[in-house]
KOLZA-769223 format. One record per residue: residue number from 1; residue in three letters; x, y, z of N, C-alpha, C in turn. Coordinates in nm, 2 decimals, padded with zeros to 4 digits. Atoms other than C-alpha are relative to their C-alpha. Example, Ala and Ser with C-alpha at 12.3 -4.5 7.8 and 13.67 -1.06 7.14 Angstrom:
<lotis>
<loti seq="1" type="Ala" n_px="00.09" n_py="-00.12" n_pz="00.00" ca_px="01.23" ca_py="-00.45" ca_pz="00.78" c_px="00.09" c_py="00.12" c_pz="00.00"/>
<loti seq="2" type="Ser" n_px="-00.09" n_py="-00.11" n_pz="00.00" ca_px="01.37" ca_py="-00.11" ca_pz="00.71" c_px="-00.08" c_py="00.11" c_pz="00.08"/>
</lotis>
This chain:
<lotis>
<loti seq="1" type="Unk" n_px="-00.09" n_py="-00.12" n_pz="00.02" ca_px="00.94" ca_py="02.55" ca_pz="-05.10" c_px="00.12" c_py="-00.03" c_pz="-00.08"/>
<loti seq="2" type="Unk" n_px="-00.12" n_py="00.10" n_pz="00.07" ca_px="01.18" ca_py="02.34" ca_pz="-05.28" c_px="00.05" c_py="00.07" c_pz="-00.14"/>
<loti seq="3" type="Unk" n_px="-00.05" n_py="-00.05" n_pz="00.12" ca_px="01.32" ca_py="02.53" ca_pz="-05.59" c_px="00.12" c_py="00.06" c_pz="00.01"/>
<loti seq="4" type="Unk" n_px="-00.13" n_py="-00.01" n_pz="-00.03" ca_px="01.66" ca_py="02.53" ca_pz="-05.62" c_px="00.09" c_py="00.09" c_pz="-00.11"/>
<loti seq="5" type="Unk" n_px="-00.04" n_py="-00.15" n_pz="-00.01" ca_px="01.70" ca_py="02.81" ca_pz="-05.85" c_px="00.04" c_py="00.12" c_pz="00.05"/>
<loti seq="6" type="Unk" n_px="00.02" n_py="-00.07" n_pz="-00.05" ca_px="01.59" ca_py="03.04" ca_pz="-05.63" c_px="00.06" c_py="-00.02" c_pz="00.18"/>
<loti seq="7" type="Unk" n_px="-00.08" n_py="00.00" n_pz="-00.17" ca_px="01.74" ca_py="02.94" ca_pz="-05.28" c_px="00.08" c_py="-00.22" c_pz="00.02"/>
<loti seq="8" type="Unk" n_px="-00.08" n_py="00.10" n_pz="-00.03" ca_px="02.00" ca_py="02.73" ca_pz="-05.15" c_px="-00.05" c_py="-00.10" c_pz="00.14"/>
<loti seq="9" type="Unk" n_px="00.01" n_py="00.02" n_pz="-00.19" ca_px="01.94" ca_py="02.46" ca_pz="-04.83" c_px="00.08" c_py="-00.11" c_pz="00.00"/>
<loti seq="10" type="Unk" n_px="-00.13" n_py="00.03" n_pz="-00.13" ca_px="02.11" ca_py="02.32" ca_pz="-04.57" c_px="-00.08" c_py="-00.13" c_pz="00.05"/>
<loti seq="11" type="Unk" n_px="00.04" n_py="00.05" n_pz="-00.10" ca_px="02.03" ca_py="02.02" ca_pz="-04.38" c_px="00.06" c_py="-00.01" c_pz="00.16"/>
<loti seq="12" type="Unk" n_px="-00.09" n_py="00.02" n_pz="-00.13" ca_px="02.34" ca_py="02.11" ca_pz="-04.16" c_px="-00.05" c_py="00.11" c_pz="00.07"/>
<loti seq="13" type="Unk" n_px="00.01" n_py="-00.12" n_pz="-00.13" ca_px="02.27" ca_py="02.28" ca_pz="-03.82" c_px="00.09" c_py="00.15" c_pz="-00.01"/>
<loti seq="14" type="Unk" n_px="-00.07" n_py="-00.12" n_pz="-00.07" ca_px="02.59" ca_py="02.50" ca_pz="-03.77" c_px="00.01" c_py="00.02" c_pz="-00.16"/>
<loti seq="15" type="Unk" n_px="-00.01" n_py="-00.12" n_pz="00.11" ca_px="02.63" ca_py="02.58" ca_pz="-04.16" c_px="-00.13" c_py="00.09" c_pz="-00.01"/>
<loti seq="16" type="Unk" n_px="00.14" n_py="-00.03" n_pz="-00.03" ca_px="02.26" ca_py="02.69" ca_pz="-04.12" c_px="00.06" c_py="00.15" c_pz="00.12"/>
<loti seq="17" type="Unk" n_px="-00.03" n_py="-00.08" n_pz="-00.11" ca_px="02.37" ca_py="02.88" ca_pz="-03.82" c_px="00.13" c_py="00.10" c_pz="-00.02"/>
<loti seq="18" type="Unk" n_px="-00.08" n_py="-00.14" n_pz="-00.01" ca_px="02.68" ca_py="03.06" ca_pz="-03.94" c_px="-00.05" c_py="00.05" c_pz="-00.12"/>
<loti seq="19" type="Unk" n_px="-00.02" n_py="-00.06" n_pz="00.12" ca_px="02.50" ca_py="03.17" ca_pz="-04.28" c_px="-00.11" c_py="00.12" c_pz="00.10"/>
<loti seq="20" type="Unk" n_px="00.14" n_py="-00.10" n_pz="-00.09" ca_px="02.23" ca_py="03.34" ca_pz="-03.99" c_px="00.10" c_py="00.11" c_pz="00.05"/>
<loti seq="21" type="Unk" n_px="-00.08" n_py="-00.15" n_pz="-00.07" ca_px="02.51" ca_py="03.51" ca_pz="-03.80" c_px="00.10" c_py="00.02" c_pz="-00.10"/>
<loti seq="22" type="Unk" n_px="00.00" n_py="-00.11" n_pz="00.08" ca_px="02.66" ca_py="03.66" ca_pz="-04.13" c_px="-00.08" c_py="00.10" c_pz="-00.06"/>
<loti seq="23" type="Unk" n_px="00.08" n_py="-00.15" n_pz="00.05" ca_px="02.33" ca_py="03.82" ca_pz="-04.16" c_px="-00.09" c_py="-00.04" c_pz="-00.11"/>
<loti seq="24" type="Unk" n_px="00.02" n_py="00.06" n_pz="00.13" ca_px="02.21" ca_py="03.57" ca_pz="-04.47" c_px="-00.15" c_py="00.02" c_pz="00.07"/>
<loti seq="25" type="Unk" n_px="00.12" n_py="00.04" n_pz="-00.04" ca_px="01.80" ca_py="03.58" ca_pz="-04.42" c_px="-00.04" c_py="-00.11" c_pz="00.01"/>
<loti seq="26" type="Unk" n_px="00.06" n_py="00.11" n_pz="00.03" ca_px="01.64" ca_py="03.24" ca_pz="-04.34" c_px="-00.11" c_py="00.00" c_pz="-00.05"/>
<loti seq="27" type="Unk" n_px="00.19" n_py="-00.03" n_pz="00.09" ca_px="01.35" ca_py="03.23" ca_pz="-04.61" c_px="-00.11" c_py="-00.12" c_pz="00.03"/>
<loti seq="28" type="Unk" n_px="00.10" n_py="00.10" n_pz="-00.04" ca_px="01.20" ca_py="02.90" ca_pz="-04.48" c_px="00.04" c_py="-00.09" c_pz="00.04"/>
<loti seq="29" type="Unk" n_px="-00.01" n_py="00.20" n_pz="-00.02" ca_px="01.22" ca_py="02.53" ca_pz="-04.37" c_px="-00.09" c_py="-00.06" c_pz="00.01"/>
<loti seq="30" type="Unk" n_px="00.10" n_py="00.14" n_pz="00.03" ca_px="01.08" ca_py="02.21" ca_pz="-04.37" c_px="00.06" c_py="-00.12" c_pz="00.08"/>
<loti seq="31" type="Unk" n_px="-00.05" n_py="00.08" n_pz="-00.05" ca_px="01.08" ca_py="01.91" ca_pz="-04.18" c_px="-00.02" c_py="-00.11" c_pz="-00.11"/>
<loti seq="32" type="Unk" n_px="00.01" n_py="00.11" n_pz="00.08" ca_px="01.18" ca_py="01.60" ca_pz="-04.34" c_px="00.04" c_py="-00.11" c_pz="00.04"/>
<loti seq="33" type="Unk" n_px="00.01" n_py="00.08" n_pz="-00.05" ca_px="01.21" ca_py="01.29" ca_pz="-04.33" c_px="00.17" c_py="-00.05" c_pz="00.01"/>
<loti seq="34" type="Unk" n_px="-00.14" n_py="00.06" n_pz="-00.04" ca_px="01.61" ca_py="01.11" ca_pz="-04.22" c_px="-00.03" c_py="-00.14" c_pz="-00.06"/>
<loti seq="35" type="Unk" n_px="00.04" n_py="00.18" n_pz="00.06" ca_px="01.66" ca_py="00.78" ca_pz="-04.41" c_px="00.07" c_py="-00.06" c_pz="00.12"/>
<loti seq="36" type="Unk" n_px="-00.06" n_py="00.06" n_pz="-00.15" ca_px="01.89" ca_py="00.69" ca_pz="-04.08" c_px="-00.12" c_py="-00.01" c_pz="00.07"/>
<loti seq="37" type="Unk" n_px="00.10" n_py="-00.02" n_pz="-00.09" ca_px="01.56" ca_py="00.74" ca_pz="-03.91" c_px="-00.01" c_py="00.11" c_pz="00.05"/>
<loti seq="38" type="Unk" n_px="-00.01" n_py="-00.14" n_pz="-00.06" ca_px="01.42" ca_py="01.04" ca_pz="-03.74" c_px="-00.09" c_py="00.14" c_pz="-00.09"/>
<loti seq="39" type="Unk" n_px="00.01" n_py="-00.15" n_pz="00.07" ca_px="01.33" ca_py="01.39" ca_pz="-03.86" c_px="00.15" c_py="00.09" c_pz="00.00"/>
<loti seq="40" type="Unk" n_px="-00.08" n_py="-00.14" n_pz="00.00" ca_px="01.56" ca_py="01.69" ca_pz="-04.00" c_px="-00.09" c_py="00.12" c_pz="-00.06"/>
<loti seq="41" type="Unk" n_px="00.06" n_py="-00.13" n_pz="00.02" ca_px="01.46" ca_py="02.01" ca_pz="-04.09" c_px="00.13" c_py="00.04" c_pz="-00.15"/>
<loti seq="42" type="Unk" n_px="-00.07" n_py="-00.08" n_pz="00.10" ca_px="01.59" ca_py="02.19" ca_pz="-04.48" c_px="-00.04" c_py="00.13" c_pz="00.07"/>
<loti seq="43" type="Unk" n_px="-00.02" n_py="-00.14" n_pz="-00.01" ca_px="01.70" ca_py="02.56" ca_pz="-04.41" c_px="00.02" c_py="00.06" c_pz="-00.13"/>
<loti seq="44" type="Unk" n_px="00.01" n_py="-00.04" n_pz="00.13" ca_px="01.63" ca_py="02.74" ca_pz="-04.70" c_px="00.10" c_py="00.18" c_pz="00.01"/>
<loti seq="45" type="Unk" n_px="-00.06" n_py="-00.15" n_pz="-00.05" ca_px="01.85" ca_py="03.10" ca_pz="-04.75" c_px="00.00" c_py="00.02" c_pz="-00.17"/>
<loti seq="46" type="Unk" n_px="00.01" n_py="-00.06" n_pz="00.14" ca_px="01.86" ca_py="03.31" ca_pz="-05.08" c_px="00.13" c_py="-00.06" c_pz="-00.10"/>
<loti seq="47" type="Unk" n_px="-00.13" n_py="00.07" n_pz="00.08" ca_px="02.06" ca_py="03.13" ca_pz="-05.38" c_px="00.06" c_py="00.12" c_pz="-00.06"/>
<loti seq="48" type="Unk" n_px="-00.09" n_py="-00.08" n_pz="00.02" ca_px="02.32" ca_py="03.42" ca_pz="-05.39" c_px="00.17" c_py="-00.05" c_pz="-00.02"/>
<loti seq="49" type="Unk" n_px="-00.11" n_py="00.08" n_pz="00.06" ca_px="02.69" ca_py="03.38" ca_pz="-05.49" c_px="00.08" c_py="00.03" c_pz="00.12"/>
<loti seq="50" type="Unk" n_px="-00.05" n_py="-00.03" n_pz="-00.14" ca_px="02.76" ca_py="03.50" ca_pz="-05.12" c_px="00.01" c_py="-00.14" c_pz="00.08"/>
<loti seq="51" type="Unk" n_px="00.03" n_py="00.10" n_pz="-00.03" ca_px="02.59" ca_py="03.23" ca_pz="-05.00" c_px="00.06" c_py="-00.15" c_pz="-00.03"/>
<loti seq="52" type="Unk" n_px="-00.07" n_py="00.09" n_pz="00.10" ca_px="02.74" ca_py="02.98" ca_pz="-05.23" c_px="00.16" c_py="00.01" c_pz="00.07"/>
<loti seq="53" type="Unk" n_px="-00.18" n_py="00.04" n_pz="-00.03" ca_px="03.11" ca_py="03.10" ca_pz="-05.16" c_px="00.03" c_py="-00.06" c_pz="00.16"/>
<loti seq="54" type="Unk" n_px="-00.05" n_py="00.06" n_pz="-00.12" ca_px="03.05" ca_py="03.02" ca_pz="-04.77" c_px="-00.03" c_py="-00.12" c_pz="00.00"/>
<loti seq="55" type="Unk" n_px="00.00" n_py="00.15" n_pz="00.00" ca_px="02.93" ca_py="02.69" ca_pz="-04.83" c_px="00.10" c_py="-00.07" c_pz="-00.06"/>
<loti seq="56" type="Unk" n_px="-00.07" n_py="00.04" n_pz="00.03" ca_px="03.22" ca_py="02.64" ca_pz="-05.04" c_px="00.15" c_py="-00.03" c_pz="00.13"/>
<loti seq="57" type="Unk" n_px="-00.09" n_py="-00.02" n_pz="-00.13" ca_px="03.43" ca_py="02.76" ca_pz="-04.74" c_px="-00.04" c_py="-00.12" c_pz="00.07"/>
<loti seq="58" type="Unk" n_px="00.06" n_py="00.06" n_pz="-00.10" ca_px="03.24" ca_py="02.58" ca_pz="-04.51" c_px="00.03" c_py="-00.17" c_pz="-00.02"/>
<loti seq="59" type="Unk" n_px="00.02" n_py="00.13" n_pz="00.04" ca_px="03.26" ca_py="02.23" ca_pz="-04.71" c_px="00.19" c_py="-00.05" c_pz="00.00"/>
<loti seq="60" type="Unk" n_px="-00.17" n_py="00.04" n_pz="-00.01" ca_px="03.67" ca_py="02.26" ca_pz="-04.73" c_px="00.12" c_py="00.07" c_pz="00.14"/>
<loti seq="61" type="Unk" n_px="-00.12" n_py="-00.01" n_pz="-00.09" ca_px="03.75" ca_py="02.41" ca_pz="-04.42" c_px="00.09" c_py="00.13" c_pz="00.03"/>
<loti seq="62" type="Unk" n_px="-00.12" n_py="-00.12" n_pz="00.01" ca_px="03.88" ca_py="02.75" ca_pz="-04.53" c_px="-00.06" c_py="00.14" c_pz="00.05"/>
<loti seq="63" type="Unk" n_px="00.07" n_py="-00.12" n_pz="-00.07" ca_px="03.79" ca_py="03.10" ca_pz="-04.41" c_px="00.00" c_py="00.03" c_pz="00.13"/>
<loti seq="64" type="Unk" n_px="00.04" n_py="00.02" n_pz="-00.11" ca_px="03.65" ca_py="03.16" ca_pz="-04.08" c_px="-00.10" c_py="-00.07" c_pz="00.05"/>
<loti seq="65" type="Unk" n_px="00.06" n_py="00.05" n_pz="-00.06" ca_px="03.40" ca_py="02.92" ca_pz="-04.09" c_px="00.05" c_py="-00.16" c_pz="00.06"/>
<loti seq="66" type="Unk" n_px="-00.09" n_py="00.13" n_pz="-00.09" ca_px="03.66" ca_py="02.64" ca_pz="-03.94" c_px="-00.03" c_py="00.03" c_pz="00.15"/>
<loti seq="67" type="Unk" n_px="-00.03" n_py="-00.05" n_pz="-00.17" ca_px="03.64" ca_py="02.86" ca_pz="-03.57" c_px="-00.16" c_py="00.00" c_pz="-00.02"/>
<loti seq="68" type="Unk" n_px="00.15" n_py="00.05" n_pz="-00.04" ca_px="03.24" ca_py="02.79" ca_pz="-03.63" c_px="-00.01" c_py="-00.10" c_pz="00.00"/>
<loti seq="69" type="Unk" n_px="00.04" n_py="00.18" n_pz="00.01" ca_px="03.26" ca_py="02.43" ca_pz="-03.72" c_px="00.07" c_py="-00.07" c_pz="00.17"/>
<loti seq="70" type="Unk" n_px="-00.09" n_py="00.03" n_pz="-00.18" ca_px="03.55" ca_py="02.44" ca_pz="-03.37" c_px="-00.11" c_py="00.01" c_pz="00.10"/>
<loti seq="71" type="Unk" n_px="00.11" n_py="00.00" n_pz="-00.11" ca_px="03.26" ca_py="02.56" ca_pz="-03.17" c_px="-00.12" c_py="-00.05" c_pz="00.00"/>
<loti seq="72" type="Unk" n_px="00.10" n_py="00.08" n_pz="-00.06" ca_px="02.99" ca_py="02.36" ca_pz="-03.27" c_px="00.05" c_py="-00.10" c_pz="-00.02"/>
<loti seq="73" type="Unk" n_px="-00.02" n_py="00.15" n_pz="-00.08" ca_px="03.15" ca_py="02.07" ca_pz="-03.22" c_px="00.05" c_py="-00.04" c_pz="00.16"/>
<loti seq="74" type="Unk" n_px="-00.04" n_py="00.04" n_pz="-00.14" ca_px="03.25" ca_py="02.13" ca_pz="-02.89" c_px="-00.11" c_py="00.06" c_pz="00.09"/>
<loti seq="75" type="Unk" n_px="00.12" n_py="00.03" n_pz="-00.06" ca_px="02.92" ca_py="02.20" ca_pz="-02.80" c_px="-00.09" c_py="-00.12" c_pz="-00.02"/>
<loti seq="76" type="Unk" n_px="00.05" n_py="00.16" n_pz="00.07" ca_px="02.79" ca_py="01.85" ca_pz="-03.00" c_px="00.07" c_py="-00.07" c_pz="00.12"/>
<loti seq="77" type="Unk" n_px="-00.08" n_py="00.10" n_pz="-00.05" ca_px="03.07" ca_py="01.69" ca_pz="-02.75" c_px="-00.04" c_py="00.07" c_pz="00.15"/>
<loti seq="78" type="Unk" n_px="00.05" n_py="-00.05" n_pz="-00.15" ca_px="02.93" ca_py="01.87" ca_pz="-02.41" c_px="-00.15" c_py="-00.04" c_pz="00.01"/>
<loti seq="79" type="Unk" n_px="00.13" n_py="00.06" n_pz="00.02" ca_px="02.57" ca_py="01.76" ca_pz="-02.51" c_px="00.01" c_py="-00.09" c_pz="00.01"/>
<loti seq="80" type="Unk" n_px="-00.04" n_py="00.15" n_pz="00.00" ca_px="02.72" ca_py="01.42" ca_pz="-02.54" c_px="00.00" c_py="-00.04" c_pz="00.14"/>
<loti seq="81" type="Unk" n_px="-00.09" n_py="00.03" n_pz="-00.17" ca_px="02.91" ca_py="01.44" ca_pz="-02.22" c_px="-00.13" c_py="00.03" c_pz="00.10"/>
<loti seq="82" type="Unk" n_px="00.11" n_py="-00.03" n_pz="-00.08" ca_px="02.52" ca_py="01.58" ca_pz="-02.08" c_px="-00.08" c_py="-00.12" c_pz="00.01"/>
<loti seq="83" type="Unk" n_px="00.14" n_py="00.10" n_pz="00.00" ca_px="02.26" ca_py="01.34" ca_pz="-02.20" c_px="00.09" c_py="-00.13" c_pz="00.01"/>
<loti seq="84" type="Unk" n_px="-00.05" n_py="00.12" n_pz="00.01" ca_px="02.52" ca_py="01.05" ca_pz="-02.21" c_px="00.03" c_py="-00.06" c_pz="00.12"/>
<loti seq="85" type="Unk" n_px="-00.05" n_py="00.01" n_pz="-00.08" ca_px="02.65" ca_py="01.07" ca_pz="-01.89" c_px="-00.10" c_py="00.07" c_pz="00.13"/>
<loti seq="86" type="Unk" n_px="00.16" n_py="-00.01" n_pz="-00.10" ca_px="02.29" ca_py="01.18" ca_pz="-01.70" c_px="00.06" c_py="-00.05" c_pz="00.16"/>
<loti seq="87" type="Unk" n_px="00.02" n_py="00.02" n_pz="-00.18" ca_px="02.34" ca_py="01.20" ca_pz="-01.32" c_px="00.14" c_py="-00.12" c_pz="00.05"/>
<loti seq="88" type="Unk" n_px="-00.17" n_py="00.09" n_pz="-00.03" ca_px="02.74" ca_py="01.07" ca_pz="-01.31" c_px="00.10" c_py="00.12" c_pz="00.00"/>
<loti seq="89" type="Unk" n_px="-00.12" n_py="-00.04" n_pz="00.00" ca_px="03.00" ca_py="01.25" ca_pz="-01.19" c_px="00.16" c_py="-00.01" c_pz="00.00"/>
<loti seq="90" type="Unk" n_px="-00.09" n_py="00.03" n_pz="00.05" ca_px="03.31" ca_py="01.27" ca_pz="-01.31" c_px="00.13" c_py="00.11" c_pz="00.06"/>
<loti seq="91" type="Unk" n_px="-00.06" n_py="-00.09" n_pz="-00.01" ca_px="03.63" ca_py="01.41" ca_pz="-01.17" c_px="00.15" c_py="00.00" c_pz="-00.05"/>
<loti seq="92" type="Unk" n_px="-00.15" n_py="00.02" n_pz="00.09" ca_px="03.99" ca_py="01.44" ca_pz="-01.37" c_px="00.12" c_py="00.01" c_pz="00.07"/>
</lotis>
């Protein structure tokens, strides 16, 4: 699906996820291969200049996708605190 003409992608999760809840169509993905190891997935979305200015946003931090990058990391850091800390309780 790879033509980068015609559509932009993502390998990141939450910019993937806030170009969905602006409404951007996801036109496809792909799994691929992680040279760290592993699988990811490319998110493909239409190469528009919409699309383009939130990744611009998105890459420096400016707009409102900062208060999306704040909540998925503090879901990344509660997934942590799940699978890392399996069957331990913890009280503060």
């Amino acid at each position: 699906m790879e033509d980068s003409k015609l559509y932009f992608y993502t390998s990141d999760l939450c910019l993937a996820a806030i170009l969905k809840t602006k409404g951007y169509q996801l036109k496809g993905y792909e799994q691929i291969d992680n040279p760290a190891g592993g699988k990811r997935m490319k998110f493909y979305f239409e190469k528009i200049p919409e699309v383009l200015a939130i990744f611009g946003e998105y890459t420096i931090g400016s707009g409102d996708t900062q208060g999306f990058k704040n909540y998925y990391g503090a879901i990344k850091d509660l997934k942590n605190i799940i699978f890392i800390n399996a069957g331990v309780d913890r009280m503060f």
